[in-house]
PQR file with spaces between the fields and no chain letter, atoms N, CA, C, O and H, PARSE charges and radii, in Angstrom:
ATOM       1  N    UNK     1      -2.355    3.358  -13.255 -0.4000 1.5000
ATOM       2  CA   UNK     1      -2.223    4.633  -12.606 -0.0000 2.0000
ATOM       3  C    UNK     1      -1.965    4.424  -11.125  0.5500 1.7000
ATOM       4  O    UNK     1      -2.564    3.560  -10.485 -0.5500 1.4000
ATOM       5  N    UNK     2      -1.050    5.244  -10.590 -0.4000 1.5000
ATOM       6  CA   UNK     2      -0.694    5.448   -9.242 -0.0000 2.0000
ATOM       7  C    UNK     2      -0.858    6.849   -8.292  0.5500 1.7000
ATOM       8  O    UNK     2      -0.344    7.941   -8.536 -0.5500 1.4000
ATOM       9  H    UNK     2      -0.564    5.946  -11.109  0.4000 1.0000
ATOM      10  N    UNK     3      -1.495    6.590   -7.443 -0.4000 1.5000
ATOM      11  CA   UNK     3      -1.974    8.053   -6.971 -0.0000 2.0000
ATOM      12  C    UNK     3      -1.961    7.743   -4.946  0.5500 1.7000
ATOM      13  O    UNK     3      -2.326    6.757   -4.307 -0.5500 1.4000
ATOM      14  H    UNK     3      -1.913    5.703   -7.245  0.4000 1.0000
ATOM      15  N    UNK     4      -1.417    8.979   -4.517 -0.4000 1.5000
ATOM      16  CA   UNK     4      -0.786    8.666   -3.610 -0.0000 2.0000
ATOM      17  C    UNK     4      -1.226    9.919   -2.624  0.5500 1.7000
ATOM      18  O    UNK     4      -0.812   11.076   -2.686 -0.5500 1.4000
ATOM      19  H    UNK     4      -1.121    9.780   -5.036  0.4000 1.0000
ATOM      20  N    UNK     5      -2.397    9.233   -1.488 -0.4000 1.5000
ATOM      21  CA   UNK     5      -3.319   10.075   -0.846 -0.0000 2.0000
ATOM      22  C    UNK     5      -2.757   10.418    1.093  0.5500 1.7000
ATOM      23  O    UNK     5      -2.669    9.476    1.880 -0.5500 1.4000
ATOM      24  H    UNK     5      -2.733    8.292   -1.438  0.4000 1.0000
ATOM      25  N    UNK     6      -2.486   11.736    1.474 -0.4000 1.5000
ATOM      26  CA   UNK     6      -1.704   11.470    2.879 -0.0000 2.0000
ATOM      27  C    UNK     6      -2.857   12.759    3.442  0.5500 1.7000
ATOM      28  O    UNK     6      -2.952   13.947    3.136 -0.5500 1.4000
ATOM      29  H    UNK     6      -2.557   12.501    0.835  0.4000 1.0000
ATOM      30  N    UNK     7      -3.761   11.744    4.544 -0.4000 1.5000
ATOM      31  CA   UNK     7      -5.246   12.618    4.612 -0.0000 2.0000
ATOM      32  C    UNK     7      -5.250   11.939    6.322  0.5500 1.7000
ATOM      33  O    UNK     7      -4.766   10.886    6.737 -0.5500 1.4000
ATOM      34  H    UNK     7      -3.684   10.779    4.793  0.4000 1.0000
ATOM      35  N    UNK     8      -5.916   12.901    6.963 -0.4000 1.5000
ATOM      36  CA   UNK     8      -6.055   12.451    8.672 -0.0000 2.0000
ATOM      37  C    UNK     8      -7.314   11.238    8.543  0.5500 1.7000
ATOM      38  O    UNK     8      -7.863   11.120    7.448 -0.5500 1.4000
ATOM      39  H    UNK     8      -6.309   13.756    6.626  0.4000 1.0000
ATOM      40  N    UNK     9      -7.671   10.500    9.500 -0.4000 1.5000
ATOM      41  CA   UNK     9      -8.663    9.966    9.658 -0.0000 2.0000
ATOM      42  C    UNK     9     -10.131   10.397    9.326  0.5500 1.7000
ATOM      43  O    UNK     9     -11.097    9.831    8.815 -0.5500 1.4000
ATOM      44  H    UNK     9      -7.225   10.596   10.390  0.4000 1.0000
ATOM      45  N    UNK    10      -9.850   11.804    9.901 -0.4000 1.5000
ATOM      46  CA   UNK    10     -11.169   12.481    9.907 -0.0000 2.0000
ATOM      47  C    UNK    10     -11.549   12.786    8.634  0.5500 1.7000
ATOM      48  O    UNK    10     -12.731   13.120    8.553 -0.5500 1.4000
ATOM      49  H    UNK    10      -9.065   12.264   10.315  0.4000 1.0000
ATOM      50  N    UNK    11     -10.808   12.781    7.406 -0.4000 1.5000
ATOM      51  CA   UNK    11     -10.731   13.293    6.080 -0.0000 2.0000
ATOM      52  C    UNK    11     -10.889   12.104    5.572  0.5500 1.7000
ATOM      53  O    UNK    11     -11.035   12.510    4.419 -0.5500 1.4000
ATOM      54  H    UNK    11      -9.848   12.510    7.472  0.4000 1.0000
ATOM      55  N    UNK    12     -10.989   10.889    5.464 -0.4000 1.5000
ATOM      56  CA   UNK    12     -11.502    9.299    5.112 -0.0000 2.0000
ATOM      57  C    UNK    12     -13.285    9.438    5.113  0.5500 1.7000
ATOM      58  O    UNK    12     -13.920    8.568    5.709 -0.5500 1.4000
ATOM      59  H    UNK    12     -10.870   10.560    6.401  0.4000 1.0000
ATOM      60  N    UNK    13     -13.947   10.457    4.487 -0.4000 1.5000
ATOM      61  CA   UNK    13     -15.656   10.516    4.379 -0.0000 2.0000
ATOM      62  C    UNK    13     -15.933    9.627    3.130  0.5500 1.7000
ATOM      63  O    UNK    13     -15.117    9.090    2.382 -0.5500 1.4000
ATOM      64  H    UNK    13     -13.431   11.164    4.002  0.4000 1.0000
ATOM      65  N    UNK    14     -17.470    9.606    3.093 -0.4000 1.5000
ATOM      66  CA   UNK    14     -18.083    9.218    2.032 -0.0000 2.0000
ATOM      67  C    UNK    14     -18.104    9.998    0.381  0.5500 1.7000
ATOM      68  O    UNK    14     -18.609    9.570   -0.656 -0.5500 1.4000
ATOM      69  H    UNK    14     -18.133   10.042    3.701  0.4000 1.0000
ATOM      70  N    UNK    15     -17.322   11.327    0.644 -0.4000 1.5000
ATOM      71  CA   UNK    15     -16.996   12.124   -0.170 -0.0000 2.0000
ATOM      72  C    UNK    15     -15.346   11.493   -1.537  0.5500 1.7000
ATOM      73  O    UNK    15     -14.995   11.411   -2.715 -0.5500 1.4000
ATOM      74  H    UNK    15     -16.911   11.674    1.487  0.4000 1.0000
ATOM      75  N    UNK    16     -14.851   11.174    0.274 -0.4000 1.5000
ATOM      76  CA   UNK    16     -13.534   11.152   -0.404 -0.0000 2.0000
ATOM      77  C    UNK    16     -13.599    9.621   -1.193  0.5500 1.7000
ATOM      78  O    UNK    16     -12.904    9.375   -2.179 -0.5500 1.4000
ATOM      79  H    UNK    16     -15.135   11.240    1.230  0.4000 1.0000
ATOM      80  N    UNK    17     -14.372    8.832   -0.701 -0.4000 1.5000
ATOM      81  CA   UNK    17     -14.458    7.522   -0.978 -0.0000 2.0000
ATOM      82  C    UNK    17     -15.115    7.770   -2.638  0.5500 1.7000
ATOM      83  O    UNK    17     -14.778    7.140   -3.641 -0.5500 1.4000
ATOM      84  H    UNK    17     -14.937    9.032    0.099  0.4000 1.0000
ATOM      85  N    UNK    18     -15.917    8.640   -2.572 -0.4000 1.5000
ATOM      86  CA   UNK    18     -16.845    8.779   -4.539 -0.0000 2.0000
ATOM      87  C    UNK    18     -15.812    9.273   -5.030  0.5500 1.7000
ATOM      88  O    UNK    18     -15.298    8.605   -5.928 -0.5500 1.4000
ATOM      89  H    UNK    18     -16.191    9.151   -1.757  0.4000 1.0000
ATOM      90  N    UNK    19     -15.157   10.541   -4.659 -0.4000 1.5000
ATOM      91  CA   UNK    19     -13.843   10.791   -5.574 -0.0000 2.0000
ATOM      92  C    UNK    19     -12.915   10.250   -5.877  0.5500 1.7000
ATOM      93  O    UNK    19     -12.213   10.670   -6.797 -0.5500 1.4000
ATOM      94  H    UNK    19     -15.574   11.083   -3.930  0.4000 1.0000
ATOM      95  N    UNK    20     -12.603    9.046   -5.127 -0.4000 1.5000
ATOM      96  CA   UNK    20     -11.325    8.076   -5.565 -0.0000 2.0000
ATOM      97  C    UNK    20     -12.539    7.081   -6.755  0.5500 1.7000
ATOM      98  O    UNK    20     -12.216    6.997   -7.940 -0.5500 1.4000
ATOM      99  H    UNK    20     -13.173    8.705   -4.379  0.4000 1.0000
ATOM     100  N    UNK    21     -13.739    6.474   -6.311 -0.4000 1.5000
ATOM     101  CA   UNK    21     -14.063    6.112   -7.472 -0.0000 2.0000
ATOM     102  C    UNK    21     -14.687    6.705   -8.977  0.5500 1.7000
ATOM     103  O    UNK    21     -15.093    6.214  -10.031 -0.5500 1.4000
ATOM     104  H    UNK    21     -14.002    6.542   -5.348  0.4000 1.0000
ATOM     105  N    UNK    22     -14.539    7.782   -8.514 -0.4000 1.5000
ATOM     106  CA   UNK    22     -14.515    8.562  -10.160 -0.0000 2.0000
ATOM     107  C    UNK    22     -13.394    8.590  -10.706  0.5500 1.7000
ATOM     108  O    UNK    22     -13.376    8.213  -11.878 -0.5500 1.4000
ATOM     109  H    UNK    22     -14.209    8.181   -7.658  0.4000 1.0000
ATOM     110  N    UNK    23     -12.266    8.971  -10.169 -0.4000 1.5000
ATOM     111  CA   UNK    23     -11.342    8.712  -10.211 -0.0000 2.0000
ATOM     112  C    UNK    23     -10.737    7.250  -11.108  0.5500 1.7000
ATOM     113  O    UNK    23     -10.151    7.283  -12.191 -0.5500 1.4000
ATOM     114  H    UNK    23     -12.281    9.278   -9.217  0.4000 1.0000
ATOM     115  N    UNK    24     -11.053    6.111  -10.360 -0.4000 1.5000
ATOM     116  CA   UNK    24     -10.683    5.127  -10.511 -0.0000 2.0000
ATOM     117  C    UNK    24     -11.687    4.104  -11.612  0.5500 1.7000
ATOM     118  O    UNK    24     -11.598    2.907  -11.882 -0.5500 1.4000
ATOM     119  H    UNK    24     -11.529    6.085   -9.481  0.4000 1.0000
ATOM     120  N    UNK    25     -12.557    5.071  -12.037 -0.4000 1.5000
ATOM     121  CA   UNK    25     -14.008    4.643  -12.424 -0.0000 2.0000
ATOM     122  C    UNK    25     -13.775    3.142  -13.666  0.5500 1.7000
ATOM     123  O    UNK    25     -14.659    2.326  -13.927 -0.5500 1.4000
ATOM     124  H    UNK    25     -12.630    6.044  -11.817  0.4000 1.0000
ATOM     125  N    UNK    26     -12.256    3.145  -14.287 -0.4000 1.5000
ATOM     126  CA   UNK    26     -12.726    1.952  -15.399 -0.0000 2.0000
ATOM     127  C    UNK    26     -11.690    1.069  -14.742  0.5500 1.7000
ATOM     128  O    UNK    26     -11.247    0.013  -15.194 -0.5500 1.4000
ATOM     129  H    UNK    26     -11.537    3.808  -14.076  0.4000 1.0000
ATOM     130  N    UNK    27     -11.472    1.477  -13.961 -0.4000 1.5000
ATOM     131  CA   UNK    27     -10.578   -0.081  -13.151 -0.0000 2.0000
ATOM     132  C    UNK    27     -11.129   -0.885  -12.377  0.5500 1.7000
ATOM     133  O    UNK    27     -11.930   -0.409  -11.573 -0.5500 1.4000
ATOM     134  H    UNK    27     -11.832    2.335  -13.594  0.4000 1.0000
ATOM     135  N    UNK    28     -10.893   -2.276  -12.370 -0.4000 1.5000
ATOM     136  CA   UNK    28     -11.462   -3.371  -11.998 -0.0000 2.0000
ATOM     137  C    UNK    28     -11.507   -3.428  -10.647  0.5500 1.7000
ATOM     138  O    UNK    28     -12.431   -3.612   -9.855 -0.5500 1.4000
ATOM     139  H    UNK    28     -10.242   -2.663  -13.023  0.4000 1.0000
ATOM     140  N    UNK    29     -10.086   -3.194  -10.493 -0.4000 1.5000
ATOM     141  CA   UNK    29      -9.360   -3.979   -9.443 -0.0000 2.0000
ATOM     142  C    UNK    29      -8.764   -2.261   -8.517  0.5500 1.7000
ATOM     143  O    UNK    29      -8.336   -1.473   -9.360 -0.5500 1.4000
ATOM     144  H    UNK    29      -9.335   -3.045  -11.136  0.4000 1.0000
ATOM     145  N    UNK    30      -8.734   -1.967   -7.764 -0.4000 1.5000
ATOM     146  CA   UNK    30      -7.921   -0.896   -6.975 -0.0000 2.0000
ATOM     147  C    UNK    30      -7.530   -1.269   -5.554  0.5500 1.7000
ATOM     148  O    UNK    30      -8.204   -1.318   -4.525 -0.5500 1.4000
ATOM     149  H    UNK    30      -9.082   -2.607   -7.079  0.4000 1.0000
ATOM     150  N    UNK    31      -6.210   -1.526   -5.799 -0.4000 1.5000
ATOM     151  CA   UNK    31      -5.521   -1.678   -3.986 -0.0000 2.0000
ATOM     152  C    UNK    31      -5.581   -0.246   -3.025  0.5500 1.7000
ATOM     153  O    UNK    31      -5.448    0.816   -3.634 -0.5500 1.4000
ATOM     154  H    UNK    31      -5.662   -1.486   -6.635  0.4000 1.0000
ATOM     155  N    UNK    32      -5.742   -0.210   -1.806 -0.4000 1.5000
ATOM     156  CA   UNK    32      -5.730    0.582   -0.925 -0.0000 2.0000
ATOM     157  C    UNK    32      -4.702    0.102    0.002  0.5500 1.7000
ATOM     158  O    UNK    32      -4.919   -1.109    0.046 -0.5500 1.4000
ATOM     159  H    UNK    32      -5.850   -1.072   -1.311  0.4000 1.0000
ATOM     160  N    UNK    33      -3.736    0.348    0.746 -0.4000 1.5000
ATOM     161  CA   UNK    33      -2.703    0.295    1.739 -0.0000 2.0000
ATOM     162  C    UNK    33      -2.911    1.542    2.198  0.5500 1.7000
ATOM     163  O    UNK    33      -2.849    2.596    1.565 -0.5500 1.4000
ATOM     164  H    UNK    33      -3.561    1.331    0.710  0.4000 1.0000
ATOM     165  N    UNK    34      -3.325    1.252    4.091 -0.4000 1.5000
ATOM     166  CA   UNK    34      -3.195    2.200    4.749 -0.0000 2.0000
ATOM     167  C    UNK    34      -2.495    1.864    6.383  0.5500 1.7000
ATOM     168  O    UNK    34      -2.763    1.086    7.298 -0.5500 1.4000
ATOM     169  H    UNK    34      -3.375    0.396    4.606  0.4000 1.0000
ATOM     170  N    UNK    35      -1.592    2.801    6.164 -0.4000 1.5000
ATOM     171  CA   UNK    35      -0.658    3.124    7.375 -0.0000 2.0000
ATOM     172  C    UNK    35      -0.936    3.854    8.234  0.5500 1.7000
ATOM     173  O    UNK    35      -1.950    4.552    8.213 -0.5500 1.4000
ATOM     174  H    UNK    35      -1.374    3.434    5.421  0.4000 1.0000
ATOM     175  N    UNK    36       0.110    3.838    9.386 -0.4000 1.5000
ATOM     176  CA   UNK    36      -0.528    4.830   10.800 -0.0000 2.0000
ATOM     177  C    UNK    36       1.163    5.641   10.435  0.5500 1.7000
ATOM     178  O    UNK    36       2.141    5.135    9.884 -0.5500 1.4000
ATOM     179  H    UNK    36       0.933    3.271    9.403  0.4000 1.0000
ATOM     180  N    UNK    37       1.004    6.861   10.920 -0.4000 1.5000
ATOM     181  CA   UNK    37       2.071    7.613   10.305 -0.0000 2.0000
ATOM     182  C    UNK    37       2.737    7.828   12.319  0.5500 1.7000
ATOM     183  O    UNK    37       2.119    8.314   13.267 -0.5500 1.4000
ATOM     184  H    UNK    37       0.210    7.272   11.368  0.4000 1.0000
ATOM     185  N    UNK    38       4.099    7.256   12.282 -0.4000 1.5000
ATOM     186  CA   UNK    38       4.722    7.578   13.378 -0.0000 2.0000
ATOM     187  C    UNK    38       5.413    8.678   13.701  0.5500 1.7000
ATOM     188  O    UNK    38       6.418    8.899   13.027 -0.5500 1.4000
ATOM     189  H    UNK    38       4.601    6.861   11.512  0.4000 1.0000
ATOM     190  N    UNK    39       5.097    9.528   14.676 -0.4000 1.5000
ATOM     191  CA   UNK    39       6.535   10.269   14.791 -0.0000 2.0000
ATOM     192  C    UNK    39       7.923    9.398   15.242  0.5500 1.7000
ATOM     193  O    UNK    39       8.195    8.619   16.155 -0.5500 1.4000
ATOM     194  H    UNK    39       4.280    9.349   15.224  0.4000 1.0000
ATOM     195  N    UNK    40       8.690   10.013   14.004 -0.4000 1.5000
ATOM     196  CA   UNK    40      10.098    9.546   14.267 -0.0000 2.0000
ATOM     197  C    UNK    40      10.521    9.536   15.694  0.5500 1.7000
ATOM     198  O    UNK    40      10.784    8.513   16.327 -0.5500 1.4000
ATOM     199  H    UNK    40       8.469   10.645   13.262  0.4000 1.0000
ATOM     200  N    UNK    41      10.567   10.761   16.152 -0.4000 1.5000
ATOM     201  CA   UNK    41      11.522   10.596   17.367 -0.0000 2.0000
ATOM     202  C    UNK    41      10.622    9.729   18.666  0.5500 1.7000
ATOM     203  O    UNK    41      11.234    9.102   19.530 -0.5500 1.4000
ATOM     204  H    UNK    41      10.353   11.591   15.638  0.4000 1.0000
ATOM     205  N    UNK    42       9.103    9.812   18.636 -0.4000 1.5000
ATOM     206  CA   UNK    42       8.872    8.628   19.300 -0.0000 2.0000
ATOM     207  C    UNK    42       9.142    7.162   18.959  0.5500 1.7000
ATOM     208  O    UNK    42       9.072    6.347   19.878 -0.5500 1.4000
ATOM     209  H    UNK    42       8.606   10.321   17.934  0.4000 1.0000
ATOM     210  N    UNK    43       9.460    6.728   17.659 -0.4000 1.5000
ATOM     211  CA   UNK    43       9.255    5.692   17.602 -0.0000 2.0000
ATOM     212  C    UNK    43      10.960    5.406   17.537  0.5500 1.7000
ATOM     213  O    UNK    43      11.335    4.244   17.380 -0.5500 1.4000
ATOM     214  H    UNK    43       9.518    7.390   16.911  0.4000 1.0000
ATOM     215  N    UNK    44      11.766    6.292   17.639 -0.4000 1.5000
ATOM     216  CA   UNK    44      13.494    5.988   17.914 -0.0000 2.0000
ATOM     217  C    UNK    44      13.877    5.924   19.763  0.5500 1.7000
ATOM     218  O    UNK    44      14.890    5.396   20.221 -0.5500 1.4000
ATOM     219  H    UNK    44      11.461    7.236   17.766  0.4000 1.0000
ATOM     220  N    UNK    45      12.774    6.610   20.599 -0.4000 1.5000
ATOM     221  CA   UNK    45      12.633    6.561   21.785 -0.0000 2.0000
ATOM     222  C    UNK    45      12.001    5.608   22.588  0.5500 1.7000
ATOM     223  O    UNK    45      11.974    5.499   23.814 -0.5500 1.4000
ATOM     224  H    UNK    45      11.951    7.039   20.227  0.4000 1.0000
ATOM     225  N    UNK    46      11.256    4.616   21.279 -0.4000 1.5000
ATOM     226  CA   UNK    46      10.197    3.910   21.778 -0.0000 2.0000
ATOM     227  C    UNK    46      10.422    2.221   22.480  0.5500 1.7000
ATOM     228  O    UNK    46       9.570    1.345   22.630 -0.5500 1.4000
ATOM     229  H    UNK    46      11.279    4.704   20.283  0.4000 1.0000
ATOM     230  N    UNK    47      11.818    2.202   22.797 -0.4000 1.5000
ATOM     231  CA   UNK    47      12.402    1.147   23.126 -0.0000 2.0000
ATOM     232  C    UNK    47      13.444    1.577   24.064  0.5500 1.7000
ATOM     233  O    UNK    47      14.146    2.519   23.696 -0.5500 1.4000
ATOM     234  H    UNK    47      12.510    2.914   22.675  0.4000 1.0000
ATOM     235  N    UNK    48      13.689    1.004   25.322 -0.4000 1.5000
ATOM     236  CA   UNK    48      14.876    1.370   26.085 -0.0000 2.0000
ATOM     237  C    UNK    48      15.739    1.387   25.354  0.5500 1.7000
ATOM     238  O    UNK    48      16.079    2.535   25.067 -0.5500 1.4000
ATOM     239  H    UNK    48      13.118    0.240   25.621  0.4000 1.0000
ATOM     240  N    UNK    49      16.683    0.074   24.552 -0.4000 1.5000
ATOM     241  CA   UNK    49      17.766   -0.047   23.628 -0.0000 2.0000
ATOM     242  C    UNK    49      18.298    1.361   23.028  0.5500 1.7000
ATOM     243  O    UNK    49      19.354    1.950   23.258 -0.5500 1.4000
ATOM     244  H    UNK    49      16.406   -0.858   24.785  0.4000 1.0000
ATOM     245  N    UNK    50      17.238    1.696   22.198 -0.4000 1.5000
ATOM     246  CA   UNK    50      17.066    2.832   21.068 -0.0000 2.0000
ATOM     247  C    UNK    50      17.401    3.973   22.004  0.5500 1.7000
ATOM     248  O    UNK    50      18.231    4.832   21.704 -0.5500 1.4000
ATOM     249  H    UNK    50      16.381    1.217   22.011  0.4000 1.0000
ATOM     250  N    UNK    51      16.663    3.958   23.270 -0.4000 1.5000
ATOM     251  CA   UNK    51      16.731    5.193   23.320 -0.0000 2.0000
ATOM     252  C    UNK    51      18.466    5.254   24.439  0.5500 1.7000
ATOM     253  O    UNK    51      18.999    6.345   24.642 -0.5500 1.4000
ATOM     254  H    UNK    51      15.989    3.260   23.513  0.4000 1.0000
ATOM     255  N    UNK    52      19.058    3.982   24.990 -0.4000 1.5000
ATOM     256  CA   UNK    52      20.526    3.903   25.690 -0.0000 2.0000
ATOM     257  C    UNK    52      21.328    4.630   24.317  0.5500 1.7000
ATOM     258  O    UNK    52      21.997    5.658   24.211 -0.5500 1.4000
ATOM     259  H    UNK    52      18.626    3.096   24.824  0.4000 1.0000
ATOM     260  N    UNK    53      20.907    3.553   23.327 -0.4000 1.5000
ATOM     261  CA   UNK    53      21.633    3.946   21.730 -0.0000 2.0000
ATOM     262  C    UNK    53      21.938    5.512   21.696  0.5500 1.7000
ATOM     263  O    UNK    53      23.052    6.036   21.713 -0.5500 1.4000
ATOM     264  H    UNK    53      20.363    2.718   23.413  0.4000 1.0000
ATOM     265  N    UNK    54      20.908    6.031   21.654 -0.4000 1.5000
ATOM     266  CA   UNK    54      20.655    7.108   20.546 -0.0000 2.0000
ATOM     267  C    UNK    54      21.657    7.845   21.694  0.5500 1.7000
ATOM     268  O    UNK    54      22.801    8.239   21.467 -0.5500 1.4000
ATOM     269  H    UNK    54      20.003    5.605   21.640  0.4000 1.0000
ATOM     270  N    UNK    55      20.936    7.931   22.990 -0.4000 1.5000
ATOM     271  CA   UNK    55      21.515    8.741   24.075 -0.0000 2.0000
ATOM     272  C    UNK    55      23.309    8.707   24.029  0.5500 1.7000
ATOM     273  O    UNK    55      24.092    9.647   23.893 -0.5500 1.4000
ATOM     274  H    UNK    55      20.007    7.611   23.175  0.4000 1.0000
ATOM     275  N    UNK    56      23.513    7.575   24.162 -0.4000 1.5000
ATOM     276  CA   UNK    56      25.244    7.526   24.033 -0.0000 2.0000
ATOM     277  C    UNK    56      25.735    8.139   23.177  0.5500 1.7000
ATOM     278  O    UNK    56      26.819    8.676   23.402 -0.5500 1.4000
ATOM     279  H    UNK    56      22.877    6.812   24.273  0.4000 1.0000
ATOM     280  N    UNK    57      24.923    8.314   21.510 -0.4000 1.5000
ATOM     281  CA   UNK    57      25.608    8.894   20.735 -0.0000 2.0000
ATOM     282  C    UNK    57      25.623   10.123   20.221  0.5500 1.7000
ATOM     283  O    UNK    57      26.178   10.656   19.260 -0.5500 1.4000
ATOM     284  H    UNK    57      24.042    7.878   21.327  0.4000 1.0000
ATOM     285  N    UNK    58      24.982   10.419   20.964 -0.4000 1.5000
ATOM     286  CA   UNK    58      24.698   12.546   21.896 -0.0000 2.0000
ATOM     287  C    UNK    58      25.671   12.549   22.405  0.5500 1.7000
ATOM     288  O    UNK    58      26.388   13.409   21.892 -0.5500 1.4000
ATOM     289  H    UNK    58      24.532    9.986   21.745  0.4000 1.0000
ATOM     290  N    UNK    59      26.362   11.806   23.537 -0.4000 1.5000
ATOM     291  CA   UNK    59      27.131   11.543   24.485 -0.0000 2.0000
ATOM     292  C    UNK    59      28.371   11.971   23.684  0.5500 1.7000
ATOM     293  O    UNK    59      28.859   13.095   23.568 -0.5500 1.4000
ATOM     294  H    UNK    59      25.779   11.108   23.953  0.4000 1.0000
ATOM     295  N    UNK    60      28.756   10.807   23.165 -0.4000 1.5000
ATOM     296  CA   UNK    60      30.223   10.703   22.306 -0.0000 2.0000
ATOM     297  C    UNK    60      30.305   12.036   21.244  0.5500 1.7000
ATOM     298  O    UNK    60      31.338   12.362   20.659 -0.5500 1.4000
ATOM     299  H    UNK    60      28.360    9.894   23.259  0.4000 1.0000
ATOM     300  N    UNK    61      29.012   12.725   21.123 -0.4000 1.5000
ATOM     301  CA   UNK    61      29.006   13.651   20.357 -0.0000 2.0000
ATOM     302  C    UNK    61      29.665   15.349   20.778  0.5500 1.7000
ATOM     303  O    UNK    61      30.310   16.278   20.292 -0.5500 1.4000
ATOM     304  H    UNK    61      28.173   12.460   21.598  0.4000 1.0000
ATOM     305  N    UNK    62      28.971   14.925   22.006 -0.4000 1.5000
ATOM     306  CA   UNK    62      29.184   16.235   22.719 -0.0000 2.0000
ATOM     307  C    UNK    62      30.235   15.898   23.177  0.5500 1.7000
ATOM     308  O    UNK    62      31.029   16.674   22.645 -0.5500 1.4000
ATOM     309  H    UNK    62      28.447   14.170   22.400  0.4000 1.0000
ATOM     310  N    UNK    63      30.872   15.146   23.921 -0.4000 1.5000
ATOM     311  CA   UNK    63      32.511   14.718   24.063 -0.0000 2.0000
ATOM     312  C    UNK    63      33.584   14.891   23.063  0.5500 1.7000
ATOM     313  O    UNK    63      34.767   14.999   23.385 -0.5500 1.4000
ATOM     314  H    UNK    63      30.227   14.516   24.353  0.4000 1.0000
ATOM     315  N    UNK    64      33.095   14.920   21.673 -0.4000 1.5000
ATOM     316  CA   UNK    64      33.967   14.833   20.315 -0.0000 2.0000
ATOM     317  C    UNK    64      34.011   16.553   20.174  0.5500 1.7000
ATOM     318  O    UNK    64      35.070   16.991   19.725 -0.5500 1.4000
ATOM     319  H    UNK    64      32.134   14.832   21.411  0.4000 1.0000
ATOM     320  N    UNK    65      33.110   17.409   20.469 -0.4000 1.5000
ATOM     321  CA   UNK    65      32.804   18.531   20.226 -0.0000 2.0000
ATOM     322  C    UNK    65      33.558   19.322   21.110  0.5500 1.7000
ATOM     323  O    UNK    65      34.218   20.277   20.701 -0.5500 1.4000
ATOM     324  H    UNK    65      32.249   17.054   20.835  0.4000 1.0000
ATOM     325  N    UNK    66      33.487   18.854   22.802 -0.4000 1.5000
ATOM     326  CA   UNK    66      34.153   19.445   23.715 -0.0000 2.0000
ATOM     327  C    UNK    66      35.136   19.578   23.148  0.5500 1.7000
ATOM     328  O    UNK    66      35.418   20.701   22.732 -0.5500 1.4000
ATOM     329  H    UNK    66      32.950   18.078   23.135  0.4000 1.0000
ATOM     330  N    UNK    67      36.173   18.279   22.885 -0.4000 1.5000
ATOM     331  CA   UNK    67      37.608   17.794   22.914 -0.0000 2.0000
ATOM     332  C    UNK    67      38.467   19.072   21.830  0.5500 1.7000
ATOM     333  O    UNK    67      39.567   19.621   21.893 -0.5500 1.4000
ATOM     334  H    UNK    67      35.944   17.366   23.223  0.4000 1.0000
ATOM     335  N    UNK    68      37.129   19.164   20.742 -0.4000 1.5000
ATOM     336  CA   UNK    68      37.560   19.728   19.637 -0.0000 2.0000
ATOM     337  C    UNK    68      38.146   21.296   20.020  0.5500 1.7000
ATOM     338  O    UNK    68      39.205   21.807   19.657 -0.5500 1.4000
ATOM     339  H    UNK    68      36.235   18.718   20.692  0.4000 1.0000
ATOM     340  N    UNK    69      37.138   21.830   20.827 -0.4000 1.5000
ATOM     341  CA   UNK    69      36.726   22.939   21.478 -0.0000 2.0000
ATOM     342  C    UNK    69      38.301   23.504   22.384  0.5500 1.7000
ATOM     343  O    UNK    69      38.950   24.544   22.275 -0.5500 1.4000
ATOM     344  H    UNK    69      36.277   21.415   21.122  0.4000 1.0000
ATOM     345  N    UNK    70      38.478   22.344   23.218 -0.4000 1.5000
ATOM     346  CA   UNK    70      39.320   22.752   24.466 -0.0000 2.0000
ATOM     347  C    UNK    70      40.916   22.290   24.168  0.5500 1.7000
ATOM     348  O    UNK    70      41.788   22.505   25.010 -0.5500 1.4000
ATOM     349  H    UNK    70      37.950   21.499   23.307  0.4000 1.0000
């Protein structure tokens, strides 16, 4: 079985911890993987590179749009 939990920190209690093992109650073995959830646009901003990148291609965008325009 696969079950797939997206809960704040603050929601990680001693509650939630008995309900995953009732849940999980005749399995031996249960993996947990836990991630930190990024916002996208910080983490596309989160590098000069990324953010020269991204910026230029606003750039060429709004230039492609003008051109179209005028």
């Amino acid at each position: 079985m696969i079950a797939s939990f997206k809960l704040t920190i603050n929601e990680l209690n001693a509650d939630f911890i008995e309900n995953l093992k009732s849940l999980f109650n005749d399995k031996n073995i249960v993996e947990i993987h836990i991630s930190e959830e990024i916002d996208e646009t910080e983490y596309l901003l989160s590098t000069s590179a990324n953010r020269e990148s991204l910026f230029r291609s606003l750039q060429q965008l709004n230039n492609y749009e003008y051109s179209r325009l005028g």
